[in-house]
Structure formats: structure tokens, C-alpha cells
C-alpha positions in Angstrom: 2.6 6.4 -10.4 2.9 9.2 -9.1 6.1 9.5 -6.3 4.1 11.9 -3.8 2.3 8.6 -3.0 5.0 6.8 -2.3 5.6 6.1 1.3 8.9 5.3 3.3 9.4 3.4 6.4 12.4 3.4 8.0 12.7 0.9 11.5 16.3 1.3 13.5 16.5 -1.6 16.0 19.1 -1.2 19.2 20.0 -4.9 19.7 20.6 -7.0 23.2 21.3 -10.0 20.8 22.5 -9.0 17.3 23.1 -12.7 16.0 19.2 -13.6 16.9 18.3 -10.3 16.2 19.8 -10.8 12.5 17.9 -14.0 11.9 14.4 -12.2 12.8 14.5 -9.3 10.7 16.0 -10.8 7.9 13.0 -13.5 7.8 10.2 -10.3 8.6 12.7 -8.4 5.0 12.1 -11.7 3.0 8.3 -12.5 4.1 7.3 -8.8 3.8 8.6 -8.0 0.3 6.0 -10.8 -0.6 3.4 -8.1 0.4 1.2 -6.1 -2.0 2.3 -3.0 -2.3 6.2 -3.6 -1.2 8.4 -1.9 -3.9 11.6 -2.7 -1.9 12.3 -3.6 1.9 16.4 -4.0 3.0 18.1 -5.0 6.0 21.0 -2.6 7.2 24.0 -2.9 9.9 25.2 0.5 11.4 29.2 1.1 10.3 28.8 4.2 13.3 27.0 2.1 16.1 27.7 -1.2 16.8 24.5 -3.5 17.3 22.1 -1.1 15.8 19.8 -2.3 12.7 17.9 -0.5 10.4 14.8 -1.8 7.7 14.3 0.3 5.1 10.7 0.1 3.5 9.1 1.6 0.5 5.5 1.1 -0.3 3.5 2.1 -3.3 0.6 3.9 -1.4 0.1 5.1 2.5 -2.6 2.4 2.4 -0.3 -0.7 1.3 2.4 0.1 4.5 -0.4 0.9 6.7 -2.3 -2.6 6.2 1.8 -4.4 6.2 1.6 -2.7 9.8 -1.3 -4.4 10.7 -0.1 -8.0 8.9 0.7 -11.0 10.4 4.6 -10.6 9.5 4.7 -7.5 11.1 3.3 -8.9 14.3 5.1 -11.6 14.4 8.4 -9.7 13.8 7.3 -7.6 16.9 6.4 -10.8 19.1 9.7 -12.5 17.8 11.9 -9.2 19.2 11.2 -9.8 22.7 14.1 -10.1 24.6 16.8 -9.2 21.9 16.6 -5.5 22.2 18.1 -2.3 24.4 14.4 -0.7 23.7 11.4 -0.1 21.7 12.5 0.6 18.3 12.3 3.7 16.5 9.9 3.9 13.6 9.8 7.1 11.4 6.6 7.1 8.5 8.3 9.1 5.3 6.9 10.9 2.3 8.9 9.9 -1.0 9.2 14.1 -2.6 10.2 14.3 -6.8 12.4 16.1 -7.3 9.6 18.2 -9.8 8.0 19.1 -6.0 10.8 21.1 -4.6 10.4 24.9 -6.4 
């Protein structure tokens, strides 16, 4: 595998609600490592800014995180967020570099 490929996904989530917020991305972590492709997804808390969530995703290939984007967890995640945030949330598509890359 080569680590150019890999591809990173990071989501930061402003909440309205943190307790129901908490309980709908942490079922869209546990449903969506289950995907193919998934290497690792995690749920983080903000120690800086109060309310604010962040997923963490790392797929194998561009084209396993782009067909989790169009999945049914990831729509339902969406549809379940309604209500329990400041704003849209801010997605940010990443390219995993080696280390080997960088002369």
C-alpha cells in the first residue's frame, strides 16, 4: 500500500447540543469503521473550544471515502444533525504524504 493513496478526512462539528450531538457521531464512528476501506475513524472533544467536535477519518483509497460520503451512514449522520449545531460543519479532504515524499 502505498501511503500517497491514503486519504484523510477530517469533520469539526460546532455543537447547539453537545450531549445529543455526542450520541450521533459516536453511532455514525462505530457504524462507519464497518465500511470497506475505513482504516481508522475517531471521535474527538476540543480541550481549546468548548462544544466543538472533530471525526478523524482515514481511508485506504480516494475512492473508499468518496463512496463512505455517499453511504447511507453518512446521510443519516447528516439528517440526524439537524438542529444540534451553531452551523454547517467544516470538512477538509487530506492527502496522507510518506515521509520518503518530502525531498
Amino acid at each position: 500500500m502505498d501511503d500517497a493513496e491514503t486519504t484523510l478526512v477530517t469533520m469539526r462539528f460546532e455543537a447547539a447540543d453537545a450531549e445529543a450531538l455526542i450520541g450521533v457521531l459516536s453511532k455514525y464512528v462505530v457504524l462507519s469503521r464497518q465500511q470497506p476501506g475505513c482504516r481508522n475513524m475517531d471521535l474527538c472533544g476540543s480541550v481549546a473550544v468548548p462544544d466543538r467536535f472533530v471525526i478523524i477519518q482515514k481511508w485506504e483509497t480516494p475512492e473508499a471515502q468518496q463512496a463512505h460520503f455517499n453511504s447511507e451512514e453518512m446521510v443519516d449522520m447528516a439528517r440526524a444533525c439537524e438542529g444540534l449545531l451553531t452551523g454547517p460543519p467544516d470538512v477538509d479532504l487530506l492527502v496522507g504524504l510518506s515521509a520518503h515524499d518530502l525531498n
